[in-house]
N, C-alpha and C positions, 0 to 999 in steps of 0.2 A: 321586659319581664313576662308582658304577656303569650310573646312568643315560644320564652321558655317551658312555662306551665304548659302552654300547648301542648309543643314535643315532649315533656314529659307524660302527658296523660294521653298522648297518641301512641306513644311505647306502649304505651300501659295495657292499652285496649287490643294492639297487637300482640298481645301475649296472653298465649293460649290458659286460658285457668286449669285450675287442677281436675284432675279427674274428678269423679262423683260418684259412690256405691253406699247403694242401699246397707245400712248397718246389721249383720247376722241376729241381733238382736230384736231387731224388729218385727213386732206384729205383721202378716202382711196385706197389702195397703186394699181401704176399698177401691173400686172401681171408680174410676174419673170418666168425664167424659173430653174426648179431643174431637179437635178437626183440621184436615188437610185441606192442602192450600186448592186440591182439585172442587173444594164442597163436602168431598164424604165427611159423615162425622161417624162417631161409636168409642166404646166405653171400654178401660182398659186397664188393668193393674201395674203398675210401674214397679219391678224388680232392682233394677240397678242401671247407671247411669254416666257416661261419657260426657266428654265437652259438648261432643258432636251426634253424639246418637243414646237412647235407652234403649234399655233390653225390657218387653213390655210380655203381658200375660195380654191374650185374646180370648174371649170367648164366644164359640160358634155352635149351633144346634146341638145342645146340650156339650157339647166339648170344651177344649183349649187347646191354645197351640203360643207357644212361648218363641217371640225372633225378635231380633234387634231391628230399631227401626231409625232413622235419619231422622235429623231432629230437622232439619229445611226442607223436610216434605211437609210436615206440621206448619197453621198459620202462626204467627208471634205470642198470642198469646197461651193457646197450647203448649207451644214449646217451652214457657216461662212456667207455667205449673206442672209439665214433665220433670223438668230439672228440680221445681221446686219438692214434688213429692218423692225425687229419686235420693234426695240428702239435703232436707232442708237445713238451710244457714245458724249458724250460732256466734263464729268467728268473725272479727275484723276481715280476715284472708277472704273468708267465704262470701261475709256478705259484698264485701267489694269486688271479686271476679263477678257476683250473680248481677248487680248492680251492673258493671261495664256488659254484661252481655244482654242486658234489657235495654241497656243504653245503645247497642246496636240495632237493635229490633226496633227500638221509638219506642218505646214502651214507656210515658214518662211516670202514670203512677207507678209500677214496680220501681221504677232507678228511680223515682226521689225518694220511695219506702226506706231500700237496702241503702243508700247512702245516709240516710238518716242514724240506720239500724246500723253501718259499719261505722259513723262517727262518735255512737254508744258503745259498742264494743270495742273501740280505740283505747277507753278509759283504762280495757286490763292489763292490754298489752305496757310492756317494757317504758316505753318512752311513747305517750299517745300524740305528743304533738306532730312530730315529722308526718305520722301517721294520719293524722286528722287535716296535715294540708294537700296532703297529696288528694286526698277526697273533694277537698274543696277545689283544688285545682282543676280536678279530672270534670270535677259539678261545672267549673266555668269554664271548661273547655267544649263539655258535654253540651249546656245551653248554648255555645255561640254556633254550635252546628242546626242545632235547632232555629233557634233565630234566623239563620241563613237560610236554613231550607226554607221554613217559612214566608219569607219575603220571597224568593225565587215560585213560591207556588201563588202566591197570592191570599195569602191567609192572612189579611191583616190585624186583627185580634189577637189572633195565635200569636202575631208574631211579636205584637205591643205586650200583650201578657209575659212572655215569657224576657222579653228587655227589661218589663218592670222588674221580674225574680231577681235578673241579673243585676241591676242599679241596687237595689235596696238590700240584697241578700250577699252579692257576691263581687259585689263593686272593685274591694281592693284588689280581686284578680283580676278585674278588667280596665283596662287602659281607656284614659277620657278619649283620645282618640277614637279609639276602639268602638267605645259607646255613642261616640258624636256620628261616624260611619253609619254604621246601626241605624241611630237617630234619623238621618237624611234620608236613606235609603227605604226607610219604614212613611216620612213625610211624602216620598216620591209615589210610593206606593199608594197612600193614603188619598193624596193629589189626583193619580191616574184612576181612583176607584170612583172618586167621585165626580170628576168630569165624565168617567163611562154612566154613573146613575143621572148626572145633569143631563146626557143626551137622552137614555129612556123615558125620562120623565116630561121632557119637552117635547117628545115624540108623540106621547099621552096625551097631553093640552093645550086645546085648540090654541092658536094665535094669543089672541086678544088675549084668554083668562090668561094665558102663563104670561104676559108682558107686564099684568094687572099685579100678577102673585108675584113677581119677581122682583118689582117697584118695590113691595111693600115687605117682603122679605130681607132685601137686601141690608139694611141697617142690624138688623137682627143676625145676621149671618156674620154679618163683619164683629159683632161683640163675640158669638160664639169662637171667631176666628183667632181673639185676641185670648181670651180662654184654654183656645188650645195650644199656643204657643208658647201663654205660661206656664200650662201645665208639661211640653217638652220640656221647659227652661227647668223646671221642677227635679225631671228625670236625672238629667243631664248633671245636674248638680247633688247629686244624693250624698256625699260624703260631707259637703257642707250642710248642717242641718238647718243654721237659723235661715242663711239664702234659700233650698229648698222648699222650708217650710210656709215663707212668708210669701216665696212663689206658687202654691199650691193653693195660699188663701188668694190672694189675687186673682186665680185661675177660675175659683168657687165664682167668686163676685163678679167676675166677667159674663158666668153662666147664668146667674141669678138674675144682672142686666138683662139680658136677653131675651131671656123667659117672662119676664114683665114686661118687655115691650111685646113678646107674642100675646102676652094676655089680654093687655090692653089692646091690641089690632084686632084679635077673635070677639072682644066686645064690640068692637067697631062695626065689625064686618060679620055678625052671627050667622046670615044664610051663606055666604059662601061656602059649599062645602067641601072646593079645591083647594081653599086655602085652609080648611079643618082638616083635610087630612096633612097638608105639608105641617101644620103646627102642633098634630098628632104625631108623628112619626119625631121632628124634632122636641118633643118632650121627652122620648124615649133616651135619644143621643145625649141628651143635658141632664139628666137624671145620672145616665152611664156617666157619662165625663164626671160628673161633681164627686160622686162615691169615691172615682177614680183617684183625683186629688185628695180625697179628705186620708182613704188609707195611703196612698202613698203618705203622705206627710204622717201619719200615725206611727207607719213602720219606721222613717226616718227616726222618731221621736223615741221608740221602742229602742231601735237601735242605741240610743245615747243614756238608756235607762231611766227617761224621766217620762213615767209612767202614768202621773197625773195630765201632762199635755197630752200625752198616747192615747189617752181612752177619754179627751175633751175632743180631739181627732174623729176618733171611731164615732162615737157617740152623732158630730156630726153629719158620718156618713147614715147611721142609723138615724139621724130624724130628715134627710131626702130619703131611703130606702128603710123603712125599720124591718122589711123580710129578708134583706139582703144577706145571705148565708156568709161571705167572705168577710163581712163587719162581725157580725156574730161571730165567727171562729176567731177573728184577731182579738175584741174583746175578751173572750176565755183566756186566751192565752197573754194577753197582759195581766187580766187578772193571777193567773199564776205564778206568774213571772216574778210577779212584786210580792206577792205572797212569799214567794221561798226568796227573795231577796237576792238572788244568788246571777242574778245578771237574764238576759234575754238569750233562750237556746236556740241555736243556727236547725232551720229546715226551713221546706215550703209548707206544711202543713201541721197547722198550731196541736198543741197535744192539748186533748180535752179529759180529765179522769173521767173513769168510768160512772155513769149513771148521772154524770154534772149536769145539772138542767143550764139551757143558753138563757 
């Protein structure tokens, strides 16, 4: 299946969108500013507009001079607000060609904006569903290329972030298979990053301390270690929510272990301050992980509409981080959710009304 959604949203993206002109109607536009991929930059009025090129207004010592200009001399995101100012979107049609052409550029805030924007304007067209999976398909065709590149550059965050989108947001398009793949591949990653920081950091400390820090780290490390497994095991499982979720509390209390025997050892050992930095730096990582767990299992929870566990979730992530801006945005947004009652809306980025205080 997942194959299929593939080739159908690789069609998709090879197919060139409709043209785009400035409406007769139109005021004409202020000056924007761009820049090309050589560095120059400079400010330009956008007349009308092609898949592949706009027709732009220049102006030079006191003059103008009006020529069409390539839009792949322009860097990505220039060319995303050329196009955007030459005929911004209103349509399903429209936002989803602009959406697949930001999605070639990597552009991921514009393409998860217009995907969002064309699964709302799906609502007027004819028949929105056929309509609204192709979006979805194309979204979880679009993230496994990301994911991929991702792992293949070595961006491991990048690349965990956007497998979590996928598990929790767009799971039924993706094959457990699919995501187990992913999984391994991102562990492998994971593995290989941290045996390159074991060797700088053993390069750093003399003999003796690091055999001293290492003794004494190791039991700590190994809980961390069992924390991270649950919380794969978590990912892995997102379509089951009670398995997911009670893997993600286990995951917590792995990390919680941990960070109490670190606390307890930095009593122990208060001057050392080799071992203050390694149990500095790993507060960082179990802070990040714990959050990690608590919204993943929130959005699980969201997902199945029980809203009350979804925001005992967040909530959790919010008393390890209470500045944590992605717990704050998911809590908005269950709060609304439940509010209009009307089910949990598909995107990656929660919709907040205007002037809502977090």
């Amino acid at each position: 299946m997942l194959l299929a959604l593939g080739n159908v949203a690789a069609q998709a993206v090879e197919a060139p969108p409709p043209a785009v002109a400035r409406p007769a109607d139109r005021p004409p536009a202020e000056r924007i500013p761009v820049a090309y991929l050589d560095g120059r930059t400079t400010w330009v009025e956008v007349l009308e507009g092609r898949p592949d090129a706009v027709r732009l207004r220049s102006h030079v010592l006191g003059g103008s001079v009006v020529h069409w200009a390539d839009l792949d001399q322009f860097e990505p995101h220039s060319r995303y607000y050329l196009l955007l100012t030459a005929a911004p979107p209103s349509t399903f049609a429209e936002h989803f060609a602009l959406a697949k052409r930001t999605g070639e550029w990597r552009l991921l805030g514009p393409t998860a904006n217009h995907l969002r924007n064309a699964l709302a304007a799906a609502e007027d067209e004819a028949e929105p569903g056929p309509l609204q999976e192709q979006v979805r398909a194309y979204a979880a065709y679009w993230l496994e290329q990301i994911v991929t590149e991702s792992i293949t550059a070595g961006r491991l965050l990048e690349a965990e972030r956007r497998l979590e989108v996928l598990c929790s947001r767009l799971a039924t398009h993706c094959s457990e298979d699919r995501i187990e793949d992913f999984a391994k591949k991102i562990d492998e990653l994971r593995a290989s990053q941290e045996e390159a920081r074991q060797r700088e950091r053993q390069q750093k400390l003399q003999e003796r301390a690091r055999a001293a820090i290492e003794a004494r780290m190791k039991p700590i490390r190994a809980q961390i270690d069992v924390g991270d497994r649950r919380l794969r095991e978590a990912l892995r499982n997102s379509l089951r929510t009670a398995q997911t979720t009670r893997l993600a509390g286990t995951a917590i209390d792995a990390y919680r272990a941990a960070w109490a025997d670190a606390q307890k050892l930095q009593k122990a050992h208060p001057d050392d301050e080799d071992l203050a930095r390694e149990l500095a730096a790993l507060a960082v990582a179990i802070e990040e992980r714990s959050v990690r767990a608590s919204l993943h299992a929130a959005n699980a929870m969201t997902l199945q509409s029980d809203f009350r566990q979804a925001l005992r979730w967040v909530d959790r992530a919010l008393e390890i981080d209470p500045d944590n801006a992605d717990a704050k945005e998911l809590r908005n947004t269950i709060l609304l959710a439940n509010a209009a009652a009307g089910g949990f809306g598909w995107g990656w980025i929660p919709v907040r009304e205007p002037g809502a205080r977090r």
